[in-house]
C-alpha positions in Angstrom: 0.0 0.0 0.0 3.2 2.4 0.8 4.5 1.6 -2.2 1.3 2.5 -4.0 0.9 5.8 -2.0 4.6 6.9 -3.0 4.3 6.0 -6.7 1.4 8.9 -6.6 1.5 12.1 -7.5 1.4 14.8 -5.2 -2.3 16.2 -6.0 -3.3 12.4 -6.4 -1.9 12.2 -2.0 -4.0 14.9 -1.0 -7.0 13.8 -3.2 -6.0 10.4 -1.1 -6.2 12.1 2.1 -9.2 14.7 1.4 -11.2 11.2 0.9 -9.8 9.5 3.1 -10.7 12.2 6.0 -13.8 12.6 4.3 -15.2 8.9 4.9 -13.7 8.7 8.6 -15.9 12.3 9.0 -19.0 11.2 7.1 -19.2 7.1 7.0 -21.0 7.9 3.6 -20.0 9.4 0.2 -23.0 9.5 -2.5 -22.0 9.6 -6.2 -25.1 11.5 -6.7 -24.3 14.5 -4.2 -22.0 17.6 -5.6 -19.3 17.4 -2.8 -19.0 14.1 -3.1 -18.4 12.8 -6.3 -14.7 13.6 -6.7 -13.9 11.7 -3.8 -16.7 8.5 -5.0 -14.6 8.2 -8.7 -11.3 8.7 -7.1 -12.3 6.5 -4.2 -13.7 4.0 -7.4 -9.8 4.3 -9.2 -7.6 3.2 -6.1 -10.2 0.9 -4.3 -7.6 -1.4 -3.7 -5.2 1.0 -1.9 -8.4 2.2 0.5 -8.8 -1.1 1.0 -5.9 -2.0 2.5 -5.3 1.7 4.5 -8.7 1.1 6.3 -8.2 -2.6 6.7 -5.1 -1.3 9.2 -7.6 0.9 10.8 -10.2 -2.3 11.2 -12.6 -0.4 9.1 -14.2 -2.0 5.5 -15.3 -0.3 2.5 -18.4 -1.1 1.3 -19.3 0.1 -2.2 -22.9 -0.1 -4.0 -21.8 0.6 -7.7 -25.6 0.4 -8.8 -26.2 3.2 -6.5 -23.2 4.9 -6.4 -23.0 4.8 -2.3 -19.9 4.0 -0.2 -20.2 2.9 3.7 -16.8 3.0 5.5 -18.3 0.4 8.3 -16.0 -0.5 11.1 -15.6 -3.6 14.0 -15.5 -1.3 17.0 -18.8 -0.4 18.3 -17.6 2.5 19.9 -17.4 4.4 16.5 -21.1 3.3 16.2 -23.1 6.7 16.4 -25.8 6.5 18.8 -29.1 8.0 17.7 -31.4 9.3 20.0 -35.3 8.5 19.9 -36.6 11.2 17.9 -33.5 10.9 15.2 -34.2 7.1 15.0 -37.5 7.4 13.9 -36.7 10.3 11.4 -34.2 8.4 10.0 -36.7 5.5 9.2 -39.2 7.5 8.2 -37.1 9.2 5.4 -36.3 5.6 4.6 -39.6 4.9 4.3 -40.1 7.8 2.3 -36.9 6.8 0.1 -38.8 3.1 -0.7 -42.2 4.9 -1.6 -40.7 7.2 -4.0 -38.7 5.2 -5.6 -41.5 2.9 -6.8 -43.0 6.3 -8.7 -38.5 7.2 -10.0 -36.4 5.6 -12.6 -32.9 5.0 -11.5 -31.2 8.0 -12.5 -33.8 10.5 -10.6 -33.1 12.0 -7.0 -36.0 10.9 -4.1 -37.4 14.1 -3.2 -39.5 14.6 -0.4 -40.6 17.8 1.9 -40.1 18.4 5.7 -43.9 18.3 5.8 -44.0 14.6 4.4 -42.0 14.1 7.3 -44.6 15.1 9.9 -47.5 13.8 8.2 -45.6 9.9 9.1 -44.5 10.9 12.2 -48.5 11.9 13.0 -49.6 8.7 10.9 -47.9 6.6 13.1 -50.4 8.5 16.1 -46.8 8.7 18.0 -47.9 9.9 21.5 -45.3 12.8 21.7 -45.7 15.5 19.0 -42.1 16.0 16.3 -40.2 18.6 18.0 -39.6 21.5 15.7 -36.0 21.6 17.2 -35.7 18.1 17.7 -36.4 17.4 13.2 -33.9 20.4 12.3 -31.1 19.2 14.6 -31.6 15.5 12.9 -32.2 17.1 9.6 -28.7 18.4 9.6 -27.0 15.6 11.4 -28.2 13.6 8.2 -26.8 15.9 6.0 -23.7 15.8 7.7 -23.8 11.9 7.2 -24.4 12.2 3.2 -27.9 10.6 4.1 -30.1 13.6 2.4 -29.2 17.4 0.8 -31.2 19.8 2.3 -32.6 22.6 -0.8 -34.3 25.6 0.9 -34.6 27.0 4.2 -35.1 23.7 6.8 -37.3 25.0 9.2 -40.1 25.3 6.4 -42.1 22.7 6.0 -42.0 22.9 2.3 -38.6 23.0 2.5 -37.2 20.2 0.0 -34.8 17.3 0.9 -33.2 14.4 -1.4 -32.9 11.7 0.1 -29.8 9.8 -1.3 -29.0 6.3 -1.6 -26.5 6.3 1.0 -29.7 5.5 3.4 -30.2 1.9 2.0 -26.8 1.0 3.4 -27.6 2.9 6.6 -30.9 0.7 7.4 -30.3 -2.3 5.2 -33.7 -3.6 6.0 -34.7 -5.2 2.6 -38.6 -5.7 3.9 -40.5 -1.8 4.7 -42.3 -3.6 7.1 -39.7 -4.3 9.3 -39.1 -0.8 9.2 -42.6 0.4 9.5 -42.0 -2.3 12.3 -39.0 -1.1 14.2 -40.5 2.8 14.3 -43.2 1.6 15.9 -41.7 -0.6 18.7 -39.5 2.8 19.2 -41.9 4.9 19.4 -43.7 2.3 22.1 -41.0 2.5 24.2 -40.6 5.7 24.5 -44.5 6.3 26.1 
């Protein structure tokens, strides 16, 4: 892998270390979003010298070509971000979200959704405890943070538009909705 690094060019090294950074930041890159898609084809051309950095670190790669989504996943469960309630079940709602749309999208479109499809599952799933204004922004951003969604227009609008990226298959990997329609609700029960 040394060897590989050397033989580099200089502005191929820092490209190396921008992406590099970038995953151990974000766990995701998404082909699809602006600020990411220099890192996902340069990522693509030196796979096998990722690889093997990140295999030192005890973190994998994990690359969805069809999607154009990377997940840097690692063994320790301490790098494991820990979600709180109200994050949990906005994160599988936009997934939920992400599966609906996707039956009405080709391929090659972004999943588009608005804040205020957000609320209308959270009060569909009659969720004791009203979505905190505060509470949706902070995971809205947290999320965009994580290359899960882009955020166009002003977030605390409920028309406010987000695209959801393909990154959030590999974050819930559920293959069946209704085990994620599932697990929001035995959250939300918990929480009452």
């Amino acid at each position: 892998m040394l060897d590989n690094y050397v033989n580099m060019t200089v502005t191929q090294q820092t490209q190396f270390r921008d992406t590099a950074n970038k995953l151990l930041q974000s766990t995701f890159l998404s082909r699809d979003k602006k600020d990411n898609r220099d890192s996902y084809y340069f990522l693509m051309s030196y796979k096998d010298i990722f690889d093997e950095f990140f295999q030192i670190l005890g973190y994998e790669i994990i690359l969805d070509v069809p999607t154009g989504s990377v997940m840097l996943s690692g063994a320790a469960a301490s790098n494991a971000l820990k979600l709180k309630r109200d994050e949990s079940i906005i994160l599988l709602i936009l997934r939920l979200l992400y599966h609906e749309k996707m039956k009405n999208t080709s391929l090659n479109e972004n999943i588009v959704c608005q804040v205020a499809d957000i609320h209308t599952k959270y009060d569909y799933l009659e969720i004791k405890r009203k979505l905190n204004k505060t509470d949706l922004i902070s995971a809205l951003r947290l999320f965009k943070r994580y290359n899960l969604i882009e955020v166009t227009g002003d977030v605390t609008s409920s028309s406010c538009r987000l695209v959801i990226l393909p990154t959030i298959l590999m974050a819930i990997k559920s293959e069946d909705i209704t085990e994620v329609f599932n697990t929001i609700n035995k959250i939300a029960q918990e929480a009452e």
